[in-house]
Backbone as a ProteinNet text record, in pm:
[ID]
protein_1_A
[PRIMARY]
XXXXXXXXXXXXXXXXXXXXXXXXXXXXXXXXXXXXXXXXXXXXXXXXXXXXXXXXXXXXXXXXXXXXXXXXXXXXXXXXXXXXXXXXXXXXXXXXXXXXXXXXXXXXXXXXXXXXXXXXXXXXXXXXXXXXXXXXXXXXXXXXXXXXXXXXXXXXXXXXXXXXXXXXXXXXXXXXXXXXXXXXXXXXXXXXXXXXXXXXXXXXXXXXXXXXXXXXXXXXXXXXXXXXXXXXXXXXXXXXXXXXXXXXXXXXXXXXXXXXXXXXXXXXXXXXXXXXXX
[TERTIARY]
81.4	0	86.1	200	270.1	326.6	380.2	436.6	325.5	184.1	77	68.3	51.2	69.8	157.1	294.2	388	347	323.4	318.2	191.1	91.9	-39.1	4.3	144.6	187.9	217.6	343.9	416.9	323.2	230.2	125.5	61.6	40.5	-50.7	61.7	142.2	261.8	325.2	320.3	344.2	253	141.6	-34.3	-74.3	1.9	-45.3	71.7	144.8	234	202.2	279.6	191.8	45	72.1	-87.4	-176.3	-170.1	-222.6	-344.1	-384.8	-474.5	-645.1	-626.9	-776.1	-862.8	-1012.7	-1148.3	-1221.1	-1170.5	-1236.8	-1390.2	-1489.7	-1600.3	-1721.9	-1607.8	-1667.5	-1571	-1554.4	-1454.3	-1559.4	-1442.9	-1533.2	-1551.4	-1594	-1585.8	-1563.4	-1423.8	-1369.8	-1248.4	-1167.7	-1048.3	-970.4	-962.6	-829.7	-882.5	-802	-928.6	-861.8	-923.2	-983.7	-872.9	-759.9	-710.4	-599	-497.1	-350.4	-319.7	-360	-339.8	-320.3	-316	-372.6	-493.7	-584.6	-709	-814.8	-821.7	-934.2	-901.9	-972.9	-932.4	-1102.6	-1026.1	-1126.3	-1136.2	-1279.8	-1328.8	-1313.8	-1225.9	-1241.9	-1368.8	-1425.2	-1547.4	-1463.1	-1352.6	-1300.8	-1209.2	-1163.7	-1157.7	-1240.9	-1355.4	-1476.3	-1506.4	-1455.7	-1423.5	-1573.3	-1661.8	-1715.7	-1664.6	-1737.7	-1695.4	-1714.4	-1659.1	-1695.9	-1840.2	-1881.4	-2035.5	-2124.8	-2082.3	-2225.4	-2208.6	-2162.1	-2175.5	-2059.3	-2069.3	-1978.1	-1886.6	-1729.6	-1650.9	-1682	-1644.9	-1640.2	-1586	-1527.5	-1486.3	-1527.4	-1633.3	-1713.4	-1685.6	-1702.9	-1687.7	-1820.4	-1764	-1917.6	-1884.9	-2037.8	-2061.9	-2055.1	-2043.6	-2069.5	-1955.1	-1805.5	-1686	-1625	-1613.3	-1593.6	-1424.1	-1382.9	-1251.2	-1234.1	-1348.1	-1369.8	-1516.2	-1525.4	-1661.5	-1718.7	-1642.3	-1658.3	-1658.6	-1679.9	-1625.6	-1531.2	-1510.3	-1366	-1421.5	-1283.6	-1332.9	-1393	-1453.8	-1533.3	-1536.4	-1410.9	-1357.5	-1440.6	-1503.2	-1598.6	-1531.2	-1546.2	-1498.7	-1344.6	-1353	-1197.7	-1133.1	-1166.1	-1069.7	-1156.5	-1141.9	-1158.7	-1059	-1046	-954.1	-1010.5	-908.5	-910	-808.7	-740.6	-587.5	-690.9	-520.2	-567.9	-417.4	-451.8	-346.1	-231.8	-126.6	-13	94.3	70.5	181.3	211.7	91.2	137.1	202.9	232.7	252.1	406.1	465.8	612.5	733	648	693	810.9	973.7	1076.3	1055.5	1074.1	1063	1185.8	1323.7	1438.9	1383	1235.8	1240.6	1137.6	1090.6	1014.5	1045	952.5	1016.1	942.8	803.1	737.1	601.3	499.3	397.1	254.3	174.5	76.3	-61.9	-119.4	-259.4	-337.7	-466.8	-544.8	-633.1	-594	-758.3	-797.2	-872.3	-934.1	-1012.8	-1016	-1048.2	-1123.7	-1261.1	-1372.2	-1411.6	-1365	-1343.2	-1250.1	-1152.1	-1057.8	-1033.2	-1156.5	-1219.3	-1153.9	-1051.8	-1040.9	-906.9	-995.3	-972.5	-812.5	-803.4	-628.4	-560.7	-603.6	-482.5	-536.2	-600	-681.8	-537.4	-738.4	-634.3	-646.8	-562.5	-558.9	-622.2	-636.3	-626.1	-480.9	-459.4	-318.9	-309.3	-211.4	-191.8	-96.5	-92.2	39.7	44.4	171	249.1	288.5	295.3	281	384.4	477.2	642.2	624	675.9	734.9	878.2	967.6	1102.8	1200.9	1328.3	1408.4	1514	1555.7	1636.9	1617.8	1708.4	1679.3	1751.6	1612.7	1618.1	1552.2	1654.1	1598.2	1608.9	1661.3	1657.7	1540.3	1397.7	1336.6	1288.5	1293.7	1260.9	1156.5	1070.3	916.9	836.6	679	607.7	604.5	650.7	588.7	476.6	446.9	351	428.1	427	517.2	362.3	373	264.1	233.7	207	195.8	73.9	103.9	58.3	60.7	-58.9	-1.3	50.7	31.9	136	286.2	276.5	443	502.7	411.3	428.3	383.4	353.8	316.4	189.2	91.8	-1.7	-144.3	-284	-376.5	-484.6	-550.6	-648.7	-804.6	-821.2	-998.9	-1042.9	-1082.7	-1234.8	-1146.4	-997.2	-943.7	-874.7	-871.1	-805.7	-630.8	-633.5	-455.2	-422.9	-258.7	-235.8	-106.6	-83.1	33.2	130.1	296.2	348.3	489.7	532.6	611.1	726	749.2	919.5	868.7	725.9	708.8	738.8	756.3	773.6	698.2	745.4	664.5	708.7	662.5	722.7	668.8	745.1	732.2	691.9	549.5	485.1	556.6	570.2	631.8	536.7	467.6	360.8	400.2	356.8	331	469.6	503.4	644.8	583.6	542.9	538.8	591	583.6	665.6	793	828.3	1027.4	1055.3	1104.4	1139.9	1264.1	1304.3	1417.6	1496.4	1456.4	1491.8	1462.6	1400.4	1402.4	1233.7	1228.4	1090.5	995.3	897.4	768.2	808.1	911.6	935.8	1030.9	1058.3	1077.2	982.3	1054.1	976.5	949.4	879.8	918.4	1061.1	1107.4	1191.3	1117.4	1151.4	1084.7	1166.7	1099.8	1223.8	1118.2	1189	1123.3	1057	966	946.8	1092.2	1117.6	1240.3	1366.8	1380.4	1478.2	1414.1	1289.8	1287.1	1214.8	1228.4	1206.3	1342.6	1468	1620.9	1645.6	1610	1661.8	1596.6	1515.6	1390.9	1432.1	1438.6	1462.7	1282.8	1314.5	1163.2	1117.5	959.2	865.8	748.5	671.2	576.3	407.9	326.4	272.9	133	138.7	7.9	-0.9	-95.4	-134.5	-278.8	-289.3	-414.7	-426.7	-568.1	-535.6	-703.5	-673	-800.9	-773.3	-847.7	-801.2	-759.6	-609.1	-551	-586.2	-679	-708.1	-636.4	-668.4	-642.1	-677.8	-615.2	-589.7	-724.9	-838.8	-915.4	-1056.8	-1128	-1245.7	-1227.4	-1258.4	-1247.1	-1300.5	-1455	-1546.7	-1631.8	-1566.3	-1644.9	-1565.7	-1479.3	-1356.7	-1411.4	-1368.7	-1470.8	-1374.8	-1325.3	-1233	-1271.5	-1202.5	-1204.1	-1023.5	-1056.4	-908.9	-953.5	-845.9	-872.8	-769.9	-732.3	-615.9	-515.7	-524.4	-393.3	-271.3	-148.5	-66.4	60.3	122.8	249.3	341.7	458.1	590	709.3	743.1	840.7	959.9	1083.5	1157.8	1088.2	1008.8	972.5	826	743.8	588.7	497.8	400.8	275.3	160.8	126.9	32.6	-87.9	-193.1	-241.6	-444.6	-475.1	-616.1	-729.4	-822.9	-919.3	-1048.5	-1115.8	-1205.8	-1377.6	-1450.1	-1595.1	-1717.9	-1779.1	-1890.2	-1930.6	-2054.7	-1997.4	-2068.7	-2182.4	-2263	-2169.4	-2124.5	-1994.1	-1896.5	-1836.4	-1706.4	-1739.2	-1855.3	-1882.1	-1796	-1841.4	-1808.3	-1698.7	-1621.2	-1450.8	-1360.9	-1310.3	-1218.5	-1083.3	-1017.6	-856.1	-801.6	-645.2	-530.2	-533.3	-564.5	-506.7	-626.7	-768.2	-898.8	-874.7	-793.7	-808.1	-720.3	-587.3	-512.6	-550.6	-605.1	-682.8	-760.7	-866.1	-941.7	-924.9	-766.8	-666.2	-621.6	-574.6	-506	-613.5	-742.8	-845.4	-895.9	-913.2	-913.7	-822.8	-700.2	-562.5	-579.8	-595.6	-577.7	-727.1	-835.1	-963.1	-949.6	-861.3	-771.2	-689.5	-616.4	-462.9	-584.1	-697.1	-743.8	-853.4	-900.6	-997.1	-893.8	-760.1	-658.5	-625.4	-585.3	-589.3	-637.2	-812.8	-915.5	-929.9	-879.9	-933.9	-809.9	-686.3	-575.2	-587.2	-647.9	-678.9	-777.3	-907.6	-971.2	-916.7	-900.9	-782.2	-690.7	-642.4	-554.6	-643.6	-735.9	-845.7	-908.4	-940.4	-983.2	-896	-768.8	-658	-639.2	-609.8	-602.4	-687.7	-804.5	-994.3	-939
-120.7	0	127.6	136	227.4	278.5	143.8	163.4	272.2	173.5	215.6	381.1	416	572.6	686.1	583.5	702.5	674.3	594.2	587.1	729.1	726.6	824.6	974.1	982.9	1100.4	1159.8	1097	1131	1129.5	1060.6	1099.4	1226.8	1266.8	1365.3	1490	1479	1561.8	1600.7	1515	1497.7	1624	1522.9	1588.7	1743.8	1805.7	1946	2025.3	2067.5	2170.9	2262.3	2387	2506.5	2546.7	2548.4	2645.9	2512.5	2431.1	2346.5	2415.6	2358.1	2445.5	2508.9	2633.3	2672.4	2692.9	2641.4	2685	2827.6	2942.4	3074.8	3082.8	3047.3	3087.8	3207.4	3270.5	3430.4	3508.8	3665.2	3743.6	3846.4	3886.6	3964.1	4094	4237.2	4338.7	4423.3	4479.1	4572	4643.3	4735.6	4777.3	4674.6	4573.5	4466.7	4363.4	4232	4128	4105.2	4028.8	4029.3	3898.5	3766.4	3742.5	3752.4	3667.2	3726.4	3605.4	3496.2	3343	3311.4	3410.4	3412	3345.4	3272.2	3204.2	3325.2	3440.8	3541.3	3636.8	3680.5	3781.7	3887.5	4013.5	4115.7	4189.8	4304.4	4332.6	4455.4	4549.7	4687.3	4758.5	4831.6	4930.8	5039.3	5073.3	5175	5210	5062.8	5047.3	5003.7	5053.1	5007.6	5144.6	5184.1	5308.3	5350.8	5493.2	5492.2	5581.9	5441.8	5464.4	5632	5637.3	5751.1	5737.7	5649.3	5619.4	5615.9	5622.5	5678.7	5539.3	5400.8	5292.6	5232.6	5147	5134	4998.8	5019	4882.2	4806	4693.1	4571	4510	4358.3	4237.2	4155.2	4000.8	3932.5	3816.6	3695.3	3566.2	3517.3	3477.3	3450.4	3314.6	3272.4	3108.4	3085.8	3203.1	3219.2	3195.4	3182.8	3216.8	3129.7	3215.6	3113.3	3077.2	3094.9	2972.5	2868.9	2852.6	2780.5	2648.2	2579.6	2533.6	2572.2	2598.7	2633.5	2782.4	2885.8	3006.6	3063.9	3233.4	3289.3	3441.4	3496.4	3647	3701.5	3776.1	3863.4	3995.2	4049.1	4234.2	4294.8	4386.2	4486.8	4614.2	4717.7	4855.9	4905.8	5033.3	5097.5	5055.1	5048.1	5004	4894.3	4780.8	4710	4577.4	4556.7	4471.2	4430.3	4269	4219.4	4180.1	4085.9	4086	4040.3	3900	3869.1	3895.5	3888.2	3898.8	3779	3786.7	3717.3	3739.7	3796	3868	3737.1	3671	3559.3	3433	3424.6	3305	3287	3451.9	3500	3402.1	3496.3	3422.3	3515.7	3514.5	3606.5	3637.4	3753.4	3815.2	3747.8	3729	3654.2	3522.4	3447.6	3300.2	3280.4	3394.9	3390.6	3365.4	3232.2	3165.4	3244.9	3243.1	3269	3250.6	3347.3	3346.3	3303.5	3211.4	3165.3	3203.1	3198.9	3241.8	3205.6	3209	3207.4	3322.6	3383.6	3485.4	3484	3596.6	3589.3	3720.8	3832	3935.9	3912.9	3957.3	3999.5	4106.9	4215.3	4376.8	4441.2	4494.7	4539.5	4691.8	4779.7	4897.1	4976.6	5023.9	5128.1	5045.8	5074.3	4984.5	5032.3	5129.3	5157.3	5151.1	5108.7	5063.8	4986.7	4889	4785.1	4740.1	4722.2	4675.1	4505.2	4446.5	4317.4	4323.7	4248.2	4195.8	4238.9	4316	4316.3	4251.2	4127.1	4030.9	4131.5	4113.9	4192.1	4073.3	4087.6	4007.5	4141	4182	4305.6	4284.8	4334.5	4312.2	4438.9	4374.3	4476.3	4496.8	4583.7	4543.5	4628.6	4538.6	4584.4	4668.7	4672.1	4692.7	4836.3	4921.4	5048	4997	4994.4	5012.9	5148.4	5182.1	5342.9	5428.4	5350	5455	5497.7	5392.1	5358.6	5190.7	5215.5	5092.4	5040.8	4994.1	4979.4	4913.2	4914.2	4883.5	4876.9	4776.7	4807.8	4702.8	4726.1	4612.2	4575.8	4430.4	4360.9	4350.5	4373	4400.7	4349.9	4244.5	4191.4	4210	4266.9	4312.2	4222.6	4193.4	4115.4	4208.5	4342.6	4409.1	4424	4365.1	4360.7	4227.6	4097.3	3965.9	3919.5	3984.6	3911.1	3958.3	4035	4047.7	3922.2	3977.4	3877.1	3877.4	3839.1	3783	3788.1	3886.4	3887.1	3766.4	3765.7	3623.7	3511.5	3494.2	3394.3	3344.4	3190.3	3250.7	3193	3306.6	3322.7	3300.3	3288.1	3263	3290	3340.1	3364.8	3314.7	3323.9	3207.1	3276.7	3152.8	3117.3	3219.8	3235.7	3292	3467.1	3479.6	3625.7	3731.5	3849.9	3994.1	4041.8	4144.2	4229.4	4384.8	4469.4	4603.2	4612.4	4760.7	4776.8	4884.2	4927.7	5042.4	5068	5121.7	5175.6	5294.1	5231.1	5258	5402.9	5526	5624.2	5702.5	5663.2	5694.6	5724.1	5595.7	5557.7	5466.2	5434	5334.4	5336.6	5229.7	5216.1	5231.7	5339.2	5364.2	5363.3	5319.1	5338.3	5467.7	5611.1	5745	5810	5692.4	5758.8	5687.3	5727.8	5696.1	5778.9	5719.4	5756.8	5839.6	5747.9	5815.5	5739.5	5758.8	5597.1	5505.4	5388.3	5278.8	5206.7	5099.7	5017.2	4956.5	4946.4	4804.2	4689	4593.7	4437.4	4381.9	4282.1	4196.2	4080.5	3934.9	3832.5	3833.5	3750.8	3819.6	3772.6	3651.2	3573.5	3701.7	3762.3	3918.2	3992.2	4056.5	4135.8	4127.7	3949.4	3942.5	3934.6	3875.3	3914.7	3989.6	4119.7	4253.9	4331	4341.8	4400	4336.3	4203.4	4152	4176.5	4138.5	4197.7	4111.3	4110.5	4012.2	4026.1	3931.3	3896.6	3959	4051.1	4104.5	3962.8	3973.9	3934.4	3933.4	3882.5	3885.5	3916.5	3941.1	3988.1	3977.6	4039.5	4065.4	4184.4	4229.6	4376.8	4446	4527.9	4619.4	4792.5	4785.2	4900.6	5038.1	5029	5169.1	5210.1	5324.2	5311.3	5477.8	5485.1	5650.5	5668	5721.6	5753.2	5666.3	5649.7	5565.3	5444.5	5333	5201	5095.3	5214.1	5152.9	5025.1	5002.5	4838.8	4736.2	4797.5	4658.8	4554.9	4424.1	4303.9	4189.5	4144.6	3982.2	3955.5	3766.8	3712	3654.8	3618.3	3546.2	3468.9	3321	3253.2	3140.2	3056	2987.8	3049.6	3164.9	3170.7	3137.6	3136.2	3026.7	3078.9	3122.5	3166.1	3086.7	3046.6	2944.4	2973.6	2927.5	3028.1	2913.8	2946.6	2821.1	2668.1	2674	2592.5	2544.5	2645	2607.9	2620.5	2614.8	2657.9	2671.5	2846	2904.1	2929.4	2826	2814.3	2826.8	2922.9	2947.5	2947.9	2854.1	2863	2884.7	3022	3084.7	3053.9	2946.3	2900.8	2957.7	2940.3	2980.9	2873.6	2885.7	2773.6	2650.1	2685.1	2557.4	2459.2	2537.6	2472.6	2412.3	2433.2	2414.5	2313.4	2280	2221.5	2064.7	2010.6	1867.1	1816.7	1929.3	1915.5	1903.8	1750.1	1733.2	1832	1884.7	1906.6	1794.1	1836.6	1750.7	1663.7	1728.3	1670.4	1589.5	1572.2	1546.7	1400.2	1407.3	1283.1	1191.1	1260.5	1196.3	1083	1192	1109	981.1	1013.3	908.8	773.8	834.6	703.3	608.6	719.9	627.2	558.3	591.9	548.1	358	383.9	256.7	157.3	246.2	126	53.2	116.3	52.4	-35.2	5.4	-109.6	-226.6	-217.7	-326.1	-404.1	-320.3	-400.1	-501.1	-434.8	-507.8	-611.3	-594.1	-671.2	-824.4	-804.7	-920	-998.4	-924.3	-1008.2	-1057	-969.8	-1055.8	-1243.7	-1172.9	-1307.2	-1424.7	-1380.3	-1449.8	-1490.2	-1464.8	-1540.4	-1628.7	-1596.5	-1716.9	-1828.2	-1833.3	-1951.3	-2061.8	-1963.9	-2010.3	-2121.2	-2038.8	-2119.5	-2224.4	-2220.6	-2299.5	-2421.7	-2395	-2519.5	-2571.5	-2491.6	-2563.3	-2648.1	-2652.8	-2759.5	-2864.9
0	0	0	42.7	73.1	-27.7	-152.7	-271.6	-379.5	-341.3	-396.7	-379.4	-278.2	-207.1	-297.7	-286.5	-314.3	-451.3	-579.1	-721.5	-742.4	-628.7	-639.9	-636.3	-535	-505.9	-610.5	-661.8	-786.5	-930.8	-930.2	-1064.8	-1049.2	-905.9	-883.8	-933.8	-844.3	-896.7	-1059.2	-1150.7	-1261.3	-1351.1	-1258	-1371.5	-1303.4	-1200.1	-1155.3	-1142.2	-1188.5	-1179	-1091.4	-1053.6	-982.1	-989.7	-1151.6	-1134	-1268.4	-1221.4	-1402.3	-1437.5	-1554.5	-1640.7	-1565.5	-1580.8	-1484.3	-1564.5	-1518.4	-1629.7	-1540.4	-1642.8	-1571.1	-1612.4	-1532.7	-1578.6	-1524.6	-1470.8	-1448.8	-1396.8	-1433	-1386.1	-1319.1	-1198.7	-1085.8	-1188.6	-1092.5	-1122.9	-1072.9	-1072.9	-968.8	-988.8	-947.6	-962.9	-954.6	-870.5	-840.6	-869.6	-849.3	-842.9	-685.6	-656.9	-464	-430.8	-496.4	-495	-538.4	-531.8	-548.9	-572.3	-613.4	-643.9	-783	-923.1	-1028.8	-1113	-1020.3	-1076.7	-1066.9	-1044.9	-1033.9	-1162.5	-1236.6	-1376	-1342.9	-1366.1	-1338	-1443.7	-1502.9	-1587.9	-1504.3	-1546.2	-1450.3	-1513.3	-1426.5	-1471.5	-1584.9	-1486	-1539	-1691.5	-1693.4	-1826.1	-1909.2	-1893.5	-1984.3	-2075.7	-2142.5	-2183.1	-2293.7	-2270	-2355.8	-2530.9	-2638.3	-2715.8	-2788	-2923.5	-3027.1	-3091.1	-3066.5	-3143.1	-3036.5	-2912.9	-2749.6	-2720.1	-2765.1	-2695	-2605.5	-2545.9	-2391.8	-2451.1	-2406.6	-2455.3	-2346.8	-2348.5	-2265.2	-2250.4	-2193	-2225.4	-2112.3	-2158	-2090.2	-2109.8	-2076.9	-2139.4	-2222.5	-2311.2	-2410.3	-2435.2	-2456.3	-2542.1	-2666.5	-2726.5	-2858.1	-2904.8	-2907.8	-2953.8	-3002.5	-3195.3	-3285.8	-3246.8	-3197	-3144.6	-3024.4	-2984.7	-2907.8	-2865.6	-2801	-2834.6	-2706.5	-2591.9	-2458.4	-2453.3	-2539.9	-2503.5	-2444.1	-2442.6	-2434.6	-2424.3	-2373.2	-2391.4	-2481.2	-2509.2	-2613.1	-2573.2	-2653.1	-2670.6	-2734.9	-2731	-2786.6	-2745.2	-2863.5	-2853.6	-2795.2	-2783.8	-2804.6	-2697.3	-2565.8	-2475.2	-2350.8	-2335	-2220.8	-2249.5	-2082.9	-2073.4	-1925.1	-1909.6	-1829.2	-1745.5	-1651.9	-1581.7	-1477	-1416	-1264.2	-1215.3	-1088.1	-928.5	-958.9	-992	-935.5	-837.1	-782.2	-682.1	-629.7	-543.5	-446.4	-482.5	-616.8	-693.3	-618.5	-637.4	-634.3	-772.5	-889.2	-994	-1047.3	-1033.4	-1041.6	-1301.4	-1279.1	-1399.9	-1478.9	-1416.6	-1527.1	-1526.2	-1484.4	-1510.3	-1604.2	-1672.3	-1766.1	-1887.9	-1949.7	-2074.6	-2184.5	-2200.7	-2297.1	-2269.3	-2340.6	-2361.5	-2509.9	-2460.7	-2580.4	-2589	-2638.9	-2620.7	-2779.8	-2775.1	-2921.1	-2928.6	-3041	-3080.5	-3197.1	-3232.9	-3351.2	-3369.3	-3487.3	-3463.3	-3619.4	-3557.6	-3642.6	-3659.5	-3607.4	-3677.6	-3635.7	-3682.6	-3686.1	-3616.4	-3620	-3592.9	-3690.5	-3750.4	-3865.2	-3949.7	-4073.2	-4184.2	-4211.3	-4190	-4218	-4124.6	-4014.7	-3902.7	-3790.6	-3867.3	-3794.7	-3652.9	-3520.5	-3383.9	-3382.1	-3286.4	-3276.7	-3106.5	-3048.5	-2928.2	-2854.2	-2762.8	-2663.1	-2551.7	-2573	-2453.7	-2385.4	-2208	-2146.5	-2035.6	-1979.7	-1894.5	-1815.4	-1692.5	-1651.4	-1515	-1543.9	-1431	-1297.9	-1213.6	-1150.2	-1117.6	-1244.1	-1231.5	-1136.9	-1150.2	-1027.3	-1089.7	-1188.3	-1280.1	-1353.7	-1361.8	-1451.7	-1596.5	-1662.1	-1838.4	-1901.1	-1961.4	-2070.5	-1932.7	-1795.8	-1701.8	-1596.9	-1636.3	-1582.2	-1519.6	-1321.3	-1329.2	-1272.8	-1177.5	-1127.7	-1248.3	-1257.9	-1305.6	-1473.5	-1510.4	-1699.9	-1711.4	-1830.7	-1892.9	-2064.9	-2030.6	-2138.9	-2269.7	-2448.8	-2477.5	-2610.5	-2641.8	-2726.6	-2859.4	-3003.4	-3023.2	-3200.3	-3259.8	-3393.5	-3486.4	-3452.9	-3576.5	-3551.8	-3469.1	-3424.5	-3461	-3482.9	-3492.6	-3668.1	-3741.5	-3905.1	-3940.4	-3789.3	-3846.7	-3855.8	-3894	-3895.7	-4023	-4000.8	-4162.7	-4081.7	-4099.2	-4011.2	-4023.9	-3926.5	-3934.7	-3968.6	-3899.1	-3894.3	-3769.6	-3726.2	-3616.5	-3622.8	-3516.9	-3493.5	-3371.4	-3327.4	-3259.6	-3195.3	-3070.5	-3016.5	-3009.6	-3045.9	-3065.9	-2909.3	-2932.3	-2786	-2842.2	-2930.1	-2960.3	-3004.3	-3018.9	-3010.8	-2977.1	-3041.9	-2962.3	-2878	-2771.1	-2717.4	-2679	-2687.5	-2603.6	-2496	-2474.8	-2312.6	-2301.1	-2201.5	-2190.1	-2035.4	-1977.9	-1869.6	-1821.4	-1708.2	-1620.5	-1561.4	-1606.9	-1594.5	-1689	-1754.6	-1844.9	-2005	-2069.4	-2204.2	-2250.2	-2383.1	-2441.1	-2424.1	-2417	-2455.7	-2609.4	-2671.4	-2738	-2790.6	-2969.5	-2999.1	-3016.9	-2996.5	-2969.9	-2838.4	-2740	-2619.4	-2529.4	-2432.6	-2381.1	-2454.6	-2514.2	-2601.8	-2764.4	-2757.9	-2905.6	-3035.3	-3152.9	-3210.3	-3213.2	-3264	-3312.2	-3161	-3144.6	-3027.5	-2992.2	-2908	-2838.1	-2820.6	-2970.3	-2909.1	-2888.9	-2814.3	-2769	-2727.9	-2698.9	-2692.9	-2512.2	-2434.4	-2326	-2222.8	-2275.2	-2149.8	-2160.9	-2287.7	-2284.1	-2231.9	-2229.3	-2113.8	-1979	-1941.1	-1842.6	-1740.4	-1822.9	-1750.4	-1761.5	-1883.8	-1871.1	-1744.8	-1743.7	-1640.1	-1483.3	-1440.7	-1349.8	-1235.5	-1111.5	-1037.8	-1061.7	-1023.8	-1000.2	-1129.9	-1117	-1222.8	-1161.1	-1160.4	-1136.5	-1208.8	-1307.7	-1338.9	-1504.5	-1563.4	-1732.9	-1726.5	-1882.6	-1923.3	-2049.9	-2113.4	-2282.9	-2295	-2342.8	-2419.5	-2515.3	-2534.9	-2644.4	-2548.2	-2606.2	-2534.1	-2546.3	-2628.2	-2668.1	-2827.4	-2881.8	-3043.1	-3084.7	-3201.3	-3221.1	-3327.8	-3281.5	-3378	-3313.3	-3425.2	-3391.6	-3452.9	-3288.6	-3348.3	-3247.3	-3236.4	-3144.4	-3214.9	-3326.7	-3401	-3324.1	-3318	-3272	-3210.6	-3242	-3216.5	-3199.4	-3073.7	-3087.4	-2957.8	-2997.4	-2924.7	-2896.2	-2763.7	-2657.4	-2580.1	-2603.4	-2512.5	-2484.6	-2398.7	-2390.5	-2336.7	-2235.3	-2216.9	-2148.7	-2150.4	-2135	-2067.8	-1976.8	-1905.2	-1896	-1921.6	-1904.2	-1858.8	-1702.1	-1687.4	-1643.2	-1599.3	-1605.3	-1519.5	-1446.1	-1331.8	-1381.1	-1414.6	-1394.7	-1560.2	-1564.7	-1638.7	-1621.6	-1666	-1568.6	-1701.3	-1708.9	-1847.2	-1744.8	-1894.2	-1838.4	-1976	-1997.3	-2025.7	-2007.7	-2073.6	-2041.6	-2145.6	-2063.3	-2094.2	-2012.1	-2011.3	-1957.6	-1807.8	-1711.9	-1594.3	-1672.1	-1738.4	-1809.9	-1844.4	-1976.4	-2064.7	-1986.5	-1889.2	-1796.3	-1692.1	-1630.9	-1499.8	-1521.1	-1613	-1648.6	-1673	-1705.1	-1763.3	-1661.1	-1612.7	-1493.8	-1517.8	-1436.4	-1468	-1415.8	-1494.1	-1520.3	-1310.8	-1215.4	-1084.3	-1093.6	-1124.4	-1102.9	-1175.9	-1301	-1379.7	-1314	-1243	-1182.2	-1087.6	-1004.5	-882	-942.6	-1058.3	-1112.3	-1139.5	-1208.4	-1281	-1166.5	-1059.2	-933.1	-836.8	-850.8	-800.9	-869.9	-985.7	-1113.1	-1083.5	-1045	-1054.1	-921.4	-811	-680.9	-647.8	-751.2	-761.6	-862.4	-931.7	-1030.1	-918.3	-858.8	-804.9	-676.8	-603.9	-514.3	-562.4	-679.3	-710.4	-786	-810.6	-842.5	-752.9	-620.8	-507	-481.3	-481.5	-414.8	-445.1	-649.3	-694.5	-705.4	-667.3	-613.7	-472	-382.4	-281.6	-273.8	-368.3	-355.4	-432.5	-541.6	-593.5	-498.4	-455	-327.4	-203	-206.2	-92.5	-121.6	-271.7	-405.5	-356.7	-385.4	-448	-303.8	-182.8	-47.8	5	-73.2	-17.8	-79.4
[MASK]
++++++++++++++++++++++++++++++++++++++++++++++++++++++++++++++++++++++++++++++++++++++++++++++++++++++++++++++++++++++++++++++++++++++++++++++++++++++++++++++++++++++++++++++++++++++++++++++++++++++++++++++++++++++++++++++++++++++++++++++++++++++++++++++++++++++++++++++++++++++

């Protein structure tokens, strides 16, 4: 039994990493989110920005979402976004490998400089870069990555760019803070350049120069990798989601099966035994 035990330990272990895969099926509503565990993602009021056409942006989880069969975020208008709490994880910024995610953008909001979806990975660094160091947000953007094909879906790739907005500064710029082209860089470069802690992720629409209150996508899958862990979140609705074991749930299941196998063999190896001794 003991052998039995420890084989249960180590499967369980195998099949749950830190954070294994979470099913978000509702985000609070508030300035913060109310944990610090990264399983909570919040819909600020305040970034619910009203649009140029009198109507209000958003981002909600929908059932509807053509990249998924479970649903996913659903971005509407010029600026809303979402982000949860990682502080407590205490996930260090140089152990950051890379970031994944899936979307898919069904209006672009202005036809000559159509927006994508902005994933951020959001540091709190220790390190002075450009001379600033504290808070950035790492910012992933598809015109920085190849670009997208409306009404198709795409997808974040692990070896991607990102820049760096620098929380009450501006962009990191190649002529200076907020000026030039961006500084991209992959995130594991500026998660050792930066150094500090890992604040938290998200994805919305950052806002956009002009009117581009059509703007219309979806996000979902998203995926954190840092040297040690994987911090991966899929976002359904609770209908859709209730039934779907995670990776520790199946574990348990499997190790449950095996040890009603291993005892129901005995059972029938001892009667044999009792069999052949009459």
């Amino acid at each position: 039994m003991k052998k039995l035990a420890l084989a249960a330990a180590l499967l369980l272990t195998t099949a749950a990493p830190a954070l294994a895969q979470q099913t978000v099926a509702t985000l609070e509503n508030g300035a913060l989110p109310s944990t610090a565990d990264g399983r909570t993602f919040t819909s600020n009021p305040a970034d619910n920005r009203l649009n140029d056409n009198g109507t209000v942006s958003f981002a909600r989880i929908s059932a509807t979402s053509p990249i998924s069969t479970n649903g996913s975020i659903d971005i509407e208008g010029q600026r809303s976004r979402i982000y949860n709490n990682m502080t407590g994880l205490g996930i260090a910024a140089n152990s950051l490998g890379s970031f994944t995610a899936d979307y898919q953008v069904d209006n672009g909001g202005i036809a000559s400089n159509p927006q994508s979806p902005a994933f951020r990975v959001n540091v709190n660094g220790s390190n002075l870069v450009s001379g600033f160091a504290g808070q950035s947000e790492l910012i992933w953007e598809a015109a920085n990555n190849g670009g997208y094909t409306l009404g198709v879906p795409g997808t974040v790739k692990a070896a991607d760019l990102f820049w760096r907005q620098i929380v009450g500064q501006g962009f990191d710029g190649t002529s200076g803070i907020g000026s030039g082209a961006y500084n991209l860089r992959s995130l594991s470069e500026w998660g050792d350049l930066l150094g500090g802690s890992v604040l938290g992720i998200g994805v919305g629409n950052g806002g956009c120069p002009g009117n581009c209150s059509t703007f219309s996508a979806f996000a979902d899958n998203l995926s954190l990798t840092t040297d040690t862990s994987t911090y991966s979140y899929n976002f359904g609705t609770a209908a859709a989601t209730g039934a779907v074991p995670e990776p520790a749930t199946w574990a348990m299941m499997l190790t449950g099966f095996g040890a009603i196998g291993f005892g129901m063999r005995r059972r029938k190896s001892k009667v044999k035994t009792n069999l052949a001794l009459a």
